[in-house]
C-alpha positions as CSV (number, residue, x, y, z in Angstrom):
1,X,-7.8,-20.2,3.4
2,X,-10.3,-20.8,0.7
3,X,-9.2,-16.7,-0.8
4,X,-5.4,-17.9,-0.8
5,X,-6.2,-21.3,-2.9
6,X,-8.8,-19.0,-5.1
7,X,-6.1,-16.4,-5.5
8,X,-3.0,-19.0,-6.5
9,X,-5.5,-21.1,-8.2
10,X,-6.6,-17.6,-10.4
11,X,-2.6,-17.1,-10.7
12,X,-2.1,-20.3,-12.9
13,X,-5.2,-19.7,-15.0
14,X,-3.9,-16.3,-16.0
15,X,-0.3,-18.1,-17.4
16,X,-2.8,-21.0,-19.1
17,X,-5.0,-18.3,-20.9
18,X,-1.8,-17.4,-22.7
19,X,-1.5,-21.0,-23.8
20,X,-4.8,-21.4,-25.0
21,X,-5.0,-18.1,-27.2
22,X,-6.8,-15.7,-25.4
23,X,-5.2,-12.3,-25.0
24,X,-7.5,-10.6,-25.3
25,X,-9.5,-12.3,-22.5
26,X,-7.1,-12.2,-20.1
27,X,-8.1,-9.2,-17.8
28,X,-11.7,-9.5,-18.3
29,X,-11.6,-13.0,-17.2
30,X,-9.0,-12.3,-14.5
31,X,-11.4,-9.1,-13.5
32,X,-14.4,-11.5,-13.2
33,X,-12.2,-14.2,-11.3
34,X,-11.2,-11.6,-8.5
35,X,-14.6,-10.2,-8.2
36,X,-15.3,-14.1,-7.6
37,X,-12.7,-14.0,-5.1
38,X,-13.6,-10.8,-3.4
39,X,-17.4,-12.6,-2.7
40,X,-15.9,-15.7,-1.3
41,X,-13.4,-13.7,0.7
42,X,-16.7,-11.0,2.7
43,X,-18.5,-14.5,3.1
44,X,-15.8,-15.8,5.4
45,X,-16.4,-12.5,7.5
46,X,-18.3,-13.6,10.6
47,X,-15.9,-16.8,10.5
48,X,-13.0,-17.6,12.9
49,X,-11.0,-20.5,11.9
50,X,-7.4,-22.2,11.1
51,X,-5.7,-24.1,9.0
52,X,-2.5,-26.5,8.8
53,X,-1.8,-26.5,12.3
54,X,-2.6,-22.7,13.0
55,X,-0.4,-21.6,9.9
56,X,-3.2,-19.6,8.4
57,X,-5.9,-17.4,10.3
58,X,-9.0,-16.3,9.1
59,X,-10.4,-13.3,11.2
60,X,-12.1,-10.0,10.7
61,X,-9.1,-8.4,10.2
62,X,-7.9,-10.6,7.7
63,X,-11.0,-10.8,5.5
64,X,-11.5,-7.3,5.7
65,X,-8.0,-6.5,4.5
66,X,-8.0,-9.1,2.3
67,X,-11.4,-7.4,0.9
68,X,-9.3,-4.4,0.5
69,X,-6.4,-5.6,-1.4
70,X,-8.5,-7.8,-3.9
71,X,-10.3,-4.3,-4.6
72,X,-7.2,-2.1,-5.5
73,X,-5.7,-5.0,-7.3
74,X,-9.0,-5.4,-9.6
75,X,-8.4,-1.2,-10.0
76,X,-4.7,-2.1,-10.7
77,X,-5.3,-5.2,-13.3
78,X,-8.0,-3.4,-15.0
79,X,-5.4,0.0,-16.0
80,X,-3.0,-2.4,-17.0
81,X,-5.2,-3.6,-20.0
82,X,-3.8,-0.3,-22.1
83,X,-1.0,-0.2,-20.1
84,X,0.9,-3.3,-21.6
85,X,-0.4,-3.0,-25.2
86,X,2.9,-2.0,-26.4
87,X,5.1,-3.9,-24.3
88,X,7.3,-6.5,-25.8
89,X,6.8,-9.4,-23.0
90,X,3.0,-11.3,-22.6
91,X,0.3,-9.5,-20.4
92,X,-0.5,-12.8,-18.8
93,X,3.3,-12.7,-17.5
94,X,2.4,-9.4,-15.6
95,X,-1.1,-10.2,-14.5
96,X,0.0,-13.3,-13.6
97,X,2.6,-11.8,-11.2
98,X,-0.2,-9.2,-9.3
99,X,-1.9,-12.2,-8.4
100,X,0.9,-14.0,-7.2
101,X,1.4,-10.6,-5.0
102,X,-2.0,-10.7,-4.2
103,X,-1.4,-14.2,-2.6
104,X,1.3,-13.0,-0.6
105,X,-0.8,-9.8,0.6
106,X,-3.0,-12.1,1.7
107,X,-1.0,-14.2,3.5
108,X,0.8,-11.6,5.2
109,X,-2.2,-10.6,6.8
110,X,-3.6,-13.9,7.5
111,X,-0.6,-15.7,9.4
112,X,-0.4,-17.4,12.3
113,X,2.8,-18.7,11.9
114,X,6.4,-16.7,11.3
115,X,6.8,-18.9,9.0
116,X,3.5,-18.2,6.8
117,X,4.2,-14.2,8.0
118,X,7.9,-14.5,5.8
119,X,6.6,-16.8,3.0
120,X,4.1,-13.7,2.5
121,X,7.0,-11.2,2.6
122,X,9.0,-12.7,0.2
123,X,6.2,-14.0,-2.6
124,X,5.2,-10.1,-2.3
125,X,8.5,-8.5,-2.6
126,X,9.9,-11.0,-5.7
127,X,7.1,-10.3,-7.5
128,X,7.8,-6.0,-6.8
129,X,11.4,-6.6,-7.7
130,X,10.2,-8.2,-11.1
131,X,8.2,-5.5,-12.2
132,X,10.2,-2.8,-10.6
133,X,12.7,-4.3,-13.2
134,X,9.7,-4.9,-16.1
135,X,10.4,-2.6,-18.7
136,X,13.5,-4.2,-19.8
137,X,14.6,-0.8,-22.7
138,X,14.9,1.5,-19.9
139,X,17.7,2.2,-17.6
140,X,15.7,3.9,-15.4
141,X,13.5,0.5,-14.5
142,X,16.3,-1.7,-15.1
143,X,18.4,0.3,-12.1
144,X,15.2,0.9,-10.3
145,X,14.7,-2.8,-9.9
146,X,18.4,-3.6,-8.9
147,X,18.4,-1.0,-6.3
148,X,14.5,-2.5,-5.1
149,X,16.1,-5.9,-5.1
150,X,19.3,-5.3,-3.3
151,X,17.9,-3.2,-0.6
152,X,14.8,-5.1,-0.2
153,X,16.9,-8.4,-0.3
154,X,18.8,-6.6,2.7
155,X,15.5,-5.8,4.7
156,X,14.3,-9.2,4.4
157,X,17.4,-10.5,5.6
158,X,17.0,-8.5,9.2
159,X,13.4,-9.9,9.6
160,X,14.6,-13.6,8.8
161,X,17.6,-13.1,11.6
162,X,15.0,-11.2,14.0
163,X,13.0,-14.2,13.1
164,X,15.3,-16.4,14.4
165,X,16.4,-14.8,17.5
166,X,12.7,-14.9,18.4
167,X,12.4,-18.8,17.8
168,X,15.3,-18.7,20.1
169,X,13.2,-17.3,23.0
170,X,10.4,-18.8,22.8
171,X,11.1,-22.2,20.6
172,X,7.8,-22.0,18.5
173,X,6.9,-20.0,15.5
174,X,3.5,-20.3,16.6
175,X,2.7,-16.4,17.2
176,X,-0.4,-17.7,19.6
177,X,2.3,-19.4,21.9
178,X,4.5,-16.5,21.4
179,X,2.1,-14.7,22.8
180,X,0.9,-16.5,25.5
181,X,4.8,-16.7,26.6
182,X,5.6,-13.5,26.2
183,X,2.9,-12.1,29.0
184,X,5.7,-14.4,31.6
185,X,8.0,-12.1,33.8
186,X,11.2,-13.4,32.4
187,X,12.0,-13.0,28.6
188,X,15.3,-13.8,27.3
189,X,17.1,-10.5,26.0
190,X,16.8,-12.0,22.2
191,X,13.0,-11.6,22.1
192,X,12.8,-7.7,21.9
193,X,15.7,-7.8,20.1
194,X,14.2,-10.0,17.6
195,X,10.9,-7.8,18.1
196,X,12.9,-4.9,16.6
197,X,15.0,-6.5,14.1
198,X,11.0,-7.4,12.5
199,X,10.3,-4.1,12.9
200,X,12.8,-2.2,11.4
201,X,12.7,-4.9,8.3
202,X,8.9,-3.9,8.3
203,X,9.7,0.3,8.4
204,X,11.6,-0.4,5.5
205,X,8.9,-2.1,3.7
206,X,6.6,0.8,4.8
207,X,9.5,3.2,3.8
208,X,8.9,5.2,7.0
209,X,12.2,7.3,8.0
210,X,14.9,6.8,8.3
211,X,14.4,3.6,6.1
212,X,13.0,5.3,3.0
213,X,15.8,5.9,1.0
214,X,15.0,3.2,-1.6
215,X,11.0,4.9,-2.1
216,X,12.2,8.0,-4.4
217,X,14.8,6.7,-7.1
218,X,12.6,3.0,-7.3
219,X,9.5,4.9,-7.6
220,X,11.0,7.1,-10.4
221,X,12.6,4.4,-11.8
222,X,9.4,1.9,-12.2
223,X,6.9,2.1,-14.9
224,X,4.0,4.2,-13.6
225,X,1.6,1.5,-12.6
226,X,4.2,-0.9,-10.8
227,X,4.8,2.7,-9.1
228,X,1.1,2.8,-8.5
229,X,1.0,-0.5,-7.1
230,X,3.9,-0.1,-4.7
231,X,2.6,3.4,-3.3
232,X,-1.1,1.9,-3.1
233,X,-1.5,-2.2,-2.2
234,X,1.9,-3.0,-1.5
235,X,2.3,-0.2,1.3
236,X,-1.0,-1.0,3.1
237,X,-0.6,-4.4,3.0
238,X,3.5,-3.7,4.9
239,X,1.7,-1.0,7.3
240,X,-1.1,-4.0,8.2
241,X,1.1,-6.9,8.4
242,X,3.4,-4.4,11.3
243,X,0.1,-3.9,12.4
244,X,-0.7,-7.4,13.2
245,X,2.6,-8.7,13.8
246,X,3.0,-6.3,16.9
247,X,-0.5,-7.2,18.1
248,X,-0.5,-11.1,18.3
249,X,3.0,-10.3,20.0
250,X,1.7,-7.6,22.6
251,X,4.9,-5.5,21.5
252,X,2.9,-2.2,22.9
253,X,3.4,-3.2,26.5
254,X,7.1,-1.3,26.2
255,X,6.6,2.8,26.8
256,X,10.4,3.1,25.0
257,X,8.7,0.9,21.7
258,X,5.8,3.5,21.8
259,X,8.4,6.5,21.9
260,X,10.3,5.5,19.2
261,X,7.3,5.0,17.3
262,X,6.0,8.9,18.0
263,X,9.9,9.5,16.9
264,X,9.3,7.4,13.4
265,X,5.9,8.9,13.0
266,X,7.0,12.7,13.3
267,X,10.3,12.2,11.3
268,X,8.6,10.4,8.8
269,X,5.9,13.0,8.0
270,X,8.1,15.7,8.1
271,X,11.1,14.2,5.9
272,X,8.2,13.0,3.7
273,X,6.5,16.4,3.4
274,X,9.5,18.8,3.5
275,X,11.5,16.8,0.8
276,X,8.4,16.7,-1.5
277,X,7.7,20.7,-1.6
278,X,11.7,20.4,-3.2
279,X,10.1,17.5,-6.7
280,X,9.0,18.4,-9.9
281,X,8.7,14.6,-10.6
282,X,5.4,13.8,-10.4
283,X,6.2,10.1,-9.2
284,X,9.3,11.0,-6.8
285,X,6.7,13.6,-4.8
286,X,4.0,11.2,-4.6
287,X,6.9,8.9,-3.2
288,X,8.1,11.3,-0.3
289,X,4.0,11.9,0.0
290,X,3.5,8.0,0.6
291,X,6.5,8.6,3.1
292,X,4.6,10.9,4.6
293,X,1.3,8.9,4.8
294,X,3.4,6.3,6.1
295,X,4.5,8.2,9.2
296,X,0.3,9.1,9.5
297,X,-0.4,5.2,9.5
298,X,2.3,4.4,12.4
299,X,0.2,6.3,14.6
300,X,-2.3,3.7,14.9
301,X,0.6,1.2,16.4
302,X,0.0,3.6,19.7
303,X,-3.6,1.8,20.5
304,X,-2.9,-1.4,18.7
305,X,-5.9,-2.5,20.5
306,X,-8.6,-0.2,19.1
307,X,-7.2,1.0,16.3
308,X,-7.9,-1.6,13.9
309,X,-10.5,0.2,12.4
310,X,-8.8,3.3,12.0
311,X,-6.3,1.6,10.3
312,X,-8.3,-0.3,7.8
313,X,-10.4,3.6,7.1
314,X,-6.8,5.0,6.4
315,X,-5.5,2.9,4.4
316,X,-8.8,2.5,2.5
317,X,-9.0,6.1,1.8
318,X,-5.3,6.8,1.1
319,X,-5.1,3.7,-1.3
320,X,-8.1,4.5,-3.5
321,X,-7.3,8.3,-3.8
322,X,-3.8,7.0,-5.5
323,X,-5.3,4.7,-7.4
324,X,-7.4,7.6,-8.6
325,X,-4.4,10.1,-8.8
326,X,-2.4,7.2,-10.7
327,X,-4.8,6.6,-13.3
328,X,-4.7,10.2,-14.6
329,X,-0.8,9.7,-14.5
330,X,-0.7,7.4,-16.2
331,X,-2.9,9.2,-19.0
332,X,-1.0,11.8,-19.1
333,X,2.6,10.8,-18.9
334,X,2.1,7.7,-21.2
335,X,4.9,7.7,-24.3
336,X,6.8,10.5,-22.4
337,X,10.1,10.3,-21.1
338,X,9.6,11.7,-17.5
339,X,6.5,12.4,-15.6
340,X,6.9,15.9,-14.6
341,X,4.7,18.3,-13.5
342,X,5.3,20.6,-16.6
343,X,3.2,17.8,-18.5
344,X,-0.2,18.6,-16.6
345,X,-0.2,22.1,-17.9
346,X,-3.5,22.7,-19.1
347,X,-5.1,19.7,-18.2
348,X,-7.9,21.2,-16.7
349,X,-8.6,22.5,-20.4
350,X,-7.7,19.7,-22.7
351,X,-9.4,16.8,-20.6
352,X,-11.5,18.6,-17.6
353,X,-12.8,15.1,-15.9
354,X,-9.6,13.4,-15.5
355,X,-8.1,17.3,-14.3
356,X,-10.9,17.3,-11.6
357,X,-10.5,13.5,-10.1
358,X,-6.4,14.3,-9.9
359,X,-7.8,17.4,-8.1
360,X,-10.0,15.4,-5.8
361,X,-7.6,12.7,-5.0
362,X,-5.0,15.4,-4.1
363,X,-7.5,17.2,-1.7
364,X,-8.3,13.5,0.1
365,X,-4.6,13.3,0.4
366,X,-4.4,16.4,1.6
367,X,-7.1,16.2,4.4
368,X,-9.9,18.2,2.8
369,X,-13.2,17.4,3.5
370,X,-15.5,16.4,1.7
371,X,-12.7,13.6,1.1
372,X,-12.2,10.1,3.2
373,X,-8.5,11.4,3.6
374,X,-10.0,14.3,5.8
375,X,-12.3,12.0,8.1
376,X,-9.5,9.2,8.3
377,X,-7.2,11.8,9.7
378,X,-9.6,13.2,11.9
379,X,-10.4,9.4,13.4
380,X,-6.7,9.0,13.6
381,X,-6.1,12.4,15.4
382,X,-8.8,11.7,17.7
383,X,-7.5,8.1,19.1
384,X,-3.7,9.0,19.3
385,X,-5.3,12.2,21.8
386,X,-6.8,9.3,23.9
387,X,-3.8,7.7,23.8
388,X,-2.3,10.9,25.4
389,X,0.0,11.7,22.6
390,X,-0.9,15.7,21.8
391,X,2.3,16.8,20.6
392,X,2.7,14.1,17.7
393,X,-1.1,15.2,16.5
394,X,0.2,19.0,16.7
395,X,3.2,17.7,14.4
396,X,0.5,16.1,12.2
397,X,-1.6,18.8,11.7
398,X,1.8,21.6,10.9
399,X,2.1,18.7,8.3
400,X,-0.9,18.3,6.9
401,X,-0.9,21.9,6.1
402,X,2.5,21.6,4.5
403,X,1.2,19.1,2.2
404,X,-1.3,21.0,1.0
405,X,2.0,23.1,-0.9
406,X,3.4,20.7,-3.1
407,X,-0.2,19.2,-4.0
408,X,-1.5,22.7,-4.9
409,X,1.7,23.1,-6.9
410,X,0.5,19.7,-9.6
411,X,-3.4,21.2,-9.3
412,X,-2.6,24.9,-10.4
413,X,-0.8,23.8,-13.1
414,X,-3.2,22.0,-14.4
415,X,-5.9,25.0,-14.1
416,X,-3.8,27.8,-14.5
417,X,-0.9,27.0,-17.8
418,X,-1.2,26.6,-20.4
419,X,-0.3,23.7,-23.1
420,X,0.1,23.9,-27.1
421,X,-0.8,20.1,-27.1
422,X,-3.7,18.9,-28.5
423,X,-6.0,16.9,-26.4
424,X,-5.6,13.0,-27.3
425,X,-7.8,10.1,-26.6
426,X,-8.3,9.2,-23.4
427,X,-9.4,5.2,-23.3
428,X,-12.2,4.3,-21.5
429,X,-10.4,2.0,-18.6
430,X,-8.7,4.9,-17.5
431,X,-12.2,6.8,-17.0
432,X,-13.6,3.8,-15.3
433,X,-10.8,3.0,-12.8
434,X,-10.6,6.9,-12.0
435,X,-14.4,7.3,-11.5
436,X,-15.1,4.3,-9.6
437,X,-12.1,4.9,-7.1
438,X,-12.3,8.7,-6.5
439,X,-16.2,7.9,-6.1
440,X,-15.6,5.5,-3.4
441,X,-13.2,8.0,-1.7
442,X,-15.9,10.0,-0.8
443,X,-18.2,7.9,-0.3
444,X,-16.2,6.8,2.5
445,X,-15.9,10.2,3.5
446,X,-19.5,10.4,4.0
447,X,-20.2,7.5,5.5
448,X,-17.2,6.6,7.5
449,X,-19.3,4.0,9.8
450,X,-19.1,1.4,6.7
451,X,-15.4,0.8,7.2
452,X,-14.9,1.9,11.2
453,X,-17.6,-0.2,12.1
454,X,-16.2,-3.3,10.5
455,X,-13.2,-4.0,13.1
456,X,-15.1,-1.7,16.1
C-alpha cells in the first residue's frame, strides 16, 4: 500500500516540477524518486498485510512484481530524457503518465478486490491509449492510438460484464470469499462464464492468439519507446495480473480451462513466430515476437501453483532483453520515417557496442545461452513436463528454433551490409539503459536462483 501512495504521490510531483521550472530536473528527480520507491517496495517483502477492507494485498508476489515493474519503468523514464527533446508537448506530461501506469501496474498485481483488479486495468490502459496517440504530427500514432483505444475500450468492456456475472454468483467482489466459495459443489453457470469472459479480456491485453490483432499496426503505429513500453512493462504486468486472477480463483481445477490454454499457448507461438519471419519492420516483428513470448508465458497458467517463480524469471528476462533491444532502436531509427531493418545495415561497423547488446538481446530472446531467455525457457519447459504436457514443450522448442530466423535476419544485417551513413552521436542515456539491462540479462542467466528462489 505504502508503493501505490509513493508511486501516485511521485505522479503529482512530476506535473508540479513543471510548475516550478525545472525541466531539466524532471527525470533525474523522478529517477531518484522511483529508486526511492523501489527500496520501500523490497522492504515490504517478508510482509503479508491488507488494506481498506482487503482491497489491496501485499504479498511476495506483489512486491516482487512490483520490484520488477519500478525497474523497467526507471529503464523506460531514463531513455525518454532524449527521447522528448524535440517534442512539442511538456516531458512532465509524459513522465507524469508512466507513473500513473506504474500505479495501475501495481495495483493490478496487488488486488484483493475486483474492483481494485479493474481500477488497475483501466488507469493502465488510459494512460497506453494516451501515448499510443502522443505524437500528435503523425498519422501513424494518431491511428495507432484510435485503434488501441477502440479495441482496448472493447476488451475492457468483456472483463467489466464477466466481472459482473461473477458478482452474480458469488455476491462479493472479495476474491478471498470468491475463493473460499468457489471450492462448494454447486456453482451457478455465470461463474465460469464470468471466469472466461476475464480471461479472454486478459488474452487480449496479453495479445495472445487469437486476440492479437491490435499488437502489429499499434506497435507500428506508436512512437518507439511507448512501443517499448507496451511490448516490455505493460505485457508482463497483463500476463501476471492473468496469473494471479486465476490463482486466488482456483480456475485450474477445470482439465477443458487447461486445454484451451495448451490451444492458446501453441497457436500463439506459432502465429507469433511464423508471421514475424514475413516483417521487415523492425517494430511490427518485435510485435508478432512479443506474441510469441506471450504464448511462452501462458504456459506457466498449467501449474499455477508452482509456477510463480518461473513466471516472475520469464518475464524478468524477456522484459530487460527488450528494453535492451529497444534502446538501440530507438538510436538508430530516431528522425527516420520507418524503423526497418534496412536502417541497421552496418551497424556493427559504425557503432560496434550498441550492434553487440541488439545482438545479445536477440540471442536471450532467442533462447541462447549464455542469456536469461535460455534458462527461463528451460525452467519453463521443465515444469510444463511435470505437468504432463510434452507435446506443447515439443511445439515450443520447433518454435524457438524458428525464431532464431527472423532474429538472425536484423543481426546479419547489422554485421554483414553495408551503410554510406556516417556514424552519429550516440547520447550517453542510451549507452547506460542498454548496458545496465543486457548486463542484468545475463546475470540472471547465471544465477537464475536470485529470481526462482524469490516465489519458491
Amino acid at each position: 500500500m505504502n508503493t501505490l501512495i509513493a508511486i501516485i504521490g511521485l505522479g503529482v510531483l512530476c506535473l508540479l516540477f513543471e510548475i516550478f521550472n525545472l525541466r531539466k530536473a524532471i527525470v533525474p528527480l523522478t529517477i531518484i524518486g522511483l529508486l526511492g520507491v523501489l527500496g520501500l517496495t523490497i522492504s515490504e517483502f517478508n510482509s503479508t498485510e491488507s488494506y481498506y477492507n482487503n482491497m489491496i494485498v501485499v504479498s511476495k508476489f506483489s512486491t516482487t512484481f512490483s520490484s520488477l515493474f519500478i525497474v523497467l519503468t526507471i529503464f523506460l523514464v531514463t531513455l525518454g530524457h532524449n527521447f522528448y527533446e524535440n517534442h512539442q508537448s511538456k516531458i512532465s506530461d509524459y513522465i507524469a503518465i508512466k507513473i500513473f501506469l506504474l500505479a495501475g501496474a501495481v495495483a493490478m498485481v496487488s488486488f484483493g478486490n475486483l474492483a481494485m483488479f479493474f481500477l488497475g486495468i483501466e488507469v493502465l490502459s488510459i494512460s497506453l491509449y494516451v501515448l499510443a496517440a502522443s505524437d500528435r504530427m503523425s498519422l501513424k500514432s494518431n491511428e495507432a492510438g484510435m485503434k488501441y483505444f477502440l479495441m482496448g475500450s472493447f476488451a475492457s468492456g468483456i472483463i467489466l460484464f464477466g466481472i459482473c456475472l461473477i458478482y452474480g454468483a458469488m455476491g462479493s467482489f472479495d476474491v478471498t470469499e470468491i475463493s473460499e466459495l468457489s471450492q462448494s459443489a454447486e456453482l451457478p453457470v455465470w461463474f465460469p462464464i464470468g471466469i472466461v469472459l476475464v480471461t479472454i479480456g486478459m488474452l487480449f491485453k496479453v495479445a495472445a492468439v487469437p486476440f492479437h490483432f491490435w499488437a502489429p499496426d499499434v506497435y507500428e503505429g506508436s512512437p518507439a519507446l511507448t512501443t517499448a513500453l507496451m511490448s516490455t512493462l505493460a505485457k508482463v504486468v497483463a500476463m501476471a495480473t492473468l496469473y494471479k486472477l486465476l490463482s486466488v480463483m482456483n480456475a485450474d481445477v477445470s482439465e477443458s480451462f487447461k486445454i484451451v490454454v495448451v490451444v492458446i499457448s501453441m497457436a500463439s507461438m506459432t502465429v507469433g513466430n511464423i508471421m514475424a519471419l514475413r516483417q521487415t519492420n523492425v517494430k511490427r516483428m518485435l510485435a508478432f515476437s512479443g506474441i510469441s513470448h506471450a504464448g511462452f508465458m501462458l504456459m506457466t497458467l498449467l501449474s499455477l501453483s508452482t509456477s510463480a517463480g518461473s513466471l516472475l524469471y520469464y518475464a524478468s528476462a524477456y522484459s530487460l532483453s527488450g528494453i535492451a533491444a529497444f534502446s538501440v532502436i530507438l538510436y538508430v531509427c530516431k528522425n527516420r520515417d520507418n524503423e526497418d531493418v534496412v536502417n541497421f545495415h552496418g551497424l556493427g561497423k559504425t557503432n560496434p557496442l550498441l550492434a553487440a547488446i541488439l545482438t545479445a538481446s536477440l540471442l536471450s530472446m532467442a533462447g541462447i545461452p549464455i542469456f536469461a531467455g535460455f534458462f527461463a525457457k528451460l525452467v519453463l519447459f521443465s515444469q510444463t513436463i511435470e505437468a504432463g504436457y510434452l507435446a506443447l514443450v515439443i511445439v515450443a522448442v520447433v518454435n524457438s528454433i524458428i525464431s532464431v530466423g527472423y532474429y538472425f535476419k536484423l543481426i546479419l544485417a547489422m554485421y554483414s551490409k553495408e551503410t554510406n551513413e556516417e556514424k552519429k552521436p550516440t547520447p550517453f542515456v542510451i549507452y547506460a539503459v542498454a548496458v545496465v539491462a543486457i548486463v542484468l540479462n545475463i546475470a540472471l542467466g547465471l544465477f537464475p536462483s536470485l529470481v526462482l528462489d524469490l516465489l519458491a
